[in-house]
N, C-alpha and C positions, 0 to 999 in steps of 0.2 A: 405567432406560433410557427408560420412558412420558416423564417431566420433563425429560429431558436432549433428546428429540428436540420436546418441545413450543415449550421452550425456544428452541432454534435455528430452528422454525418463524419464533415470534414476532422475534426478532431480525432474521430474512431481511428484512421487511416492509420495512425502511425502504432497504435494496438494491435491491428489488426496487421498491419506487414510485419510485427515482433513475431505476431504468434505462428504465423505461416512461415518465416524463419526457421522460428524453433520446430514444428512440427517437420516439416522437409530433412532436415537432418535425419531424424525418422527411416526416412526415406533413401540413404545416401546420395541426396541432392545436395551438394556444397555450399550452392548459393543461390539467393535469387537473386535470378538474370532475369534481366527485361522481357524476357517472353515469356516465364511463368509468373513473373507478377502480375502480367496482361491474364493469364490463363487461372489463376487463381483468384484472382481479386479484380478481375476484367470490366466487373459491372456491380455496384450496390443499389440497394431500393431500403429504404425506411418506411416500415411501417408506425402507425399509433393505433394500438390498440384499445379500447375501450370496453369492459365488460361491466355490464350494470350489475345493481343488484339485483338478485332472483330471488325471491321468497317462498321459493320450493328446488332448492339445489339438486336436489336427488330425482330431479326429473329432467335434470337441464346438463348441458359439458358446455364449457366455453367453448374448446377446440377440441374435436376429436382423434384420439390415437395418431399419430403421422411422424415422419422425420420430414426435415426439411430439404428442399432439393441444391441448395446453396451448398456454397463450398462450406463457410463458417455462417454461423448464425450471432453476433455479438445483440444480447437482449438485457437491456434497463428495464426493471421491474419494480414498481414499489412496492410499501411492508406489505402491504394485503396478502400477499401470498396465492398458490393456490395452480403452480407450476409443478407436473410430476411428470418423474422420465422413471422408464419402463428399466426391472431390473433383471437382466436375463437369466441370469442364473438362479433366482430368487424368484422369480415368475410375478412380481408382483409393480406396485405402480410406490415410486422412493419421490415424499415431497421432496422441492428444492427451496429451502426456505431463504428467502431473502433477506441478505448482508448488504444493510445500510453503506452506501459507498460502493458497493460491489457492483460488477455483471458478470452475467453468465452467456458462456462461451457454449455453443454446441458443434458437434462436429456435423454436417452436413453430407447428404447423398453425391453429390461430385466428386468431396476429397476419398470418400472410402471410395468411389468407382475410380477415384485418377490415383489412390491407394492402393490398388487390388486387394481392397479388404480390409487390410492392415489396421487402417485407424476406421473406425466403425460410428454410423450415422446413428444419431441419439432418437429414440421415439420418445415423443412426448404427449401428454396431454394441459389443456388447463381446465379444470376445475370449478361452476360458479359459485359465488360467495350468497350468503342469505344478508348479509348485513353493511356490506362494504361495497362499492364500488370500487371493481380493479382497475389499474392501469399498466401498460406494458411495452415498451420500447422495441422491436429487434429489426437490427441493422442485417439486411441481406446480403453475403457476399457471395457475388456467382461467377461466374466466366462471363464472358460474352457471348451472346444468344447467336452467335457465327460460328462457336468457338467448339470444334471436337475433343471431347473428353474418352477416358477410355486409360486402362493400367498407364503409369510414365513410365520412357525404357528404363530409366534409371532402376524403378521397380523390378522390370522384367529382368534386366541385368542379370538377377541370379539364379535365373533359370528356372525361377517358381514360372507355373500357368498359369494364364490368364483368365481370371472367373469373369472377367467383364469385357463384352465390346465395346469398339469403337463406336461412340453417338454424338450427335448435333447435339449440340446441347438445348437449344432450341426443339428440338423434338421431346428430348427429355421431358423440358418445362410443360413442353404440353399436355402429353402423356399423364406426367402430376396433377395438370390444373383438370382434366376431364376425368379422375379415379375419386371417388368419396377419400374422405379419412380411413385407411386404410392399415394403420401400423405403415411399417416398414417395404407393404408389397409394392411400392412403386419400383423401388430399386431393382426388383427382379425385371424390368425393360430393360436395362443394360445387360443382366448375364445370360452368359456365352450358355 
């Protein structure tokens, strides 16, 4: 299992520099240069998830409410289902049903703090199943735990303010790892 998840680490990579491509544009960042490939994609972590089956679901959450603190979150899911991201406008919890073949991409707490907003960190929860055992893949992309995040000038460039400071990222992480499931409130550690 070691090779078979290293493997698909390493394969992610070049997904995963397309999509940070395209989203930077976004941004009026022209290209990625070696220092924000380092600053965006600086460090990954794979997880393997495993949620058994519960025979009383409505008493149990796999994962509780959160966005993730990663730049990008790329997540393999199988059919079971049982993935919901939070619909703001709609106030309510939208399954994400799973496409045989597919993953789902989340945007994470760094890119909207090294965003100033702009592209916004997905809440999610998972769900347990009464009948299934779930399984679930998601590839962490973070900065480097050295690595200070905080608006890019490219962002500031046009003169909008900056809702967010400058943070370690590293302190970040910690911040996340010591807050329950929380929604979205971690992200208020970085704003100004």
């Amino acid at each position: 299992m070691k090779h078979e998840a290293l493997e698909y680490l390493k394969t992610c990579d070049s997904v995963i520099k397309t999509l940070i491509k395209i989203l930077i544009t976004g941004l009026d960042i022209p290209n990625l240069n070696d220092t924000y490939e380092s600053l965006f994609m600086g460090s990954k972590r794979i997880n393997l998830n495993y949620y058994p089956v519960c025979p009383n679901p409505e008493l149990s959450i796999g994962a509780g409410g959160h966005s993730d603190a990663s730049t990008l979150t790329v997540l393999l899911q199988d059919q079971i289902g049982g993935l919901y991201v939070w619909k703001q406008d709609s106030d309510c919890w939208i399954h994400v049903p799973p496409v045989k073949g597919s993953l789902t991409i989340n945007i994470g707490d760094a890119f909207q703090i090294m965003s100033n907003g702009r592209y916004k960190s997905v809440e999610h929860i998972v769900v347990a199943n009464a009948h299934e055992n779930r399984i679930s893949v998601p590839v962490f992309v973070n900065p480097r735990p050295s690595d200070v995040i905080g608006p890019l000038p490219e962002v500031m460039d046009s003169g909008e303010k900056a809702l967010y400071k400058q943070v370690l990222y590293s302190d970040y992480v910690k911040h996340f790892l010591r807050k329950s499931t929380d929604g979205k409130g971690t992200v208020d550690f970085a704003m100004i």
